[in-house]
C-alpha positions, -999 to +999 in steps of 0.1 A: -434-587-174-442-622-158-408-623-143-414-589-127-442-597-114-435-629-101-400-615-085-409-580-074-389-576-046-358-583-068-369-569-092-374-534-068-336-539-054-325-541-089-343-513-102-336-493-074-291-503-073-299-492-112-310-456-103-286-452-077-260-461-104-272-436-125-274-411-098-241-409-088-221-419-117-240-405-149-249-376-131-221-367-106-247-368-076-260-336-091-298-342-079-313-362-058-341-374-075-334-406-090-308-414-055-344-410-034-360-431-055-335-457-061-329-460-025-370-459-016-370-487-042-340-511-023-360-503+010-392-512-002-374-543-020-356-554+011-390-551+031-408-572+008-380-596+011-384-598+050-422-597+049-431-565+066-447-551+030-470-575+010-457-590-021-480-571-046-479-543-075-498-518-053-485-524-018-447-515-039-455-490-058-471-469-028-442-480-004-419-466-029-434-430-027-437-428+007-407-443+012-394-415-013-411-390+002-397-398+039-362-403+029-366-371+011-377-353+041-349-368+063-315-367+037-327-335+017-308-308+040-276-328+051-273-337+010-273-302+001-250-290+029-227-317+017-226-302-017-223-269-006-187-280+009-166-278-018-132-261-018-129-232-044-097-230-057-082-203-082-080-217-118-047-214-134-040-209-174-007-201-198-018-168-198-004-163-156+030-152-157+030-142-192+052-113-191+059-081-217+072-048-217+046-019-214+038+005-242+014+025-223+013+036-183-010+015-165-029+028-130-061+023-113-073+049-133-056+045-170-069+008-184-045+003-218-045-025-247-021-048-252-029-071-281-015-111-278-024-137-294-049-119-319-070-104-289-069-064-274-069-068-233-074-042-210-044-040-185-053-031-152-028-032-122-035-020-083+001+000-090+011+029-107+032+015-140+049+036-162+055+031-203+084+007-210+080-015-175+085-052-178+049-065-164+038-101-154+003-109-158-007-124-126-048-127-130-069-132-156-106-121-162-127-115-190-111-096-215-085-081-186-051-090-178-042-084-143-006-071-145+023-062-119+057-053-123+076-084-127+104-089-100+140-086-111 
């Protein structure tokens, strides 16, 4: 505790580079909490350093909250658009493109079984398909195989 004491603008920038370590690679840069923080704490660390914040317990614990509370307030909205940005892209599994030969007639309307790999699905397809049609699943949902005639 000496050592913190006596070196608490290190101490801040290491404490700080810690929660922004945590931040972004324990949690993925999920929240933001511990990356204000952490980056409140290397400010107020690096200001100490220069002189512009006194060199006491008080003076760094209340520079880190505002400091938090400003960086907040500037970074909150361009953080969160930044996460909304991400690409969606269709997930693919074995069961796409599995293909089998109809026992029932499928429609919009008519919703058969057809039991693989120990579970009942409901076949749906955007097509009229009759009993005995070779079909390709091409979707997948819960408890639904999306099927379509499968091209000769």
């Amino acid at each position: 505790m000496n050592w913190i004491s006596s070196n608490l603008s290190e101490s801040l920038i290491i404490a700080g580079l810690a929660l922004l370590v945590i931040e972004v690679v324990v949690l993925g840069f999920s929240t933001f909490v511990l990356f204000f923080v952490g980056l409140a704490a290397v400010a107020a660390g690096v200001l100490m350093i220069v002189g512009v914040v006194p060199d006491s317990m008080l003076s760094a614990l209340s520079s880190v909250g505002v400091l938090t509370a400003l960086s907040a307030m500037l970074l909150w909205r361009p953080l969160k658009s930044m996460q909304g940005n991400v690409e969606s892209k269709k997930v693919t599994n074995d069961l796409v493109g599995h293909s089998f030969i109809l026992n029932d007639a499928v429609s919009m309307t008519k919703n058969p079984t057809y039991r693989y790999s120990g579970i009942d699905w409901n076949l749906s397809s955007q097509q009229e398909l009759s009993a005995g049609t070779l079909v390709e699943v091409t979707g997948v949902a819960v408890g639904k195989f999306i099927v379509q005639e499968k091209a000769s």
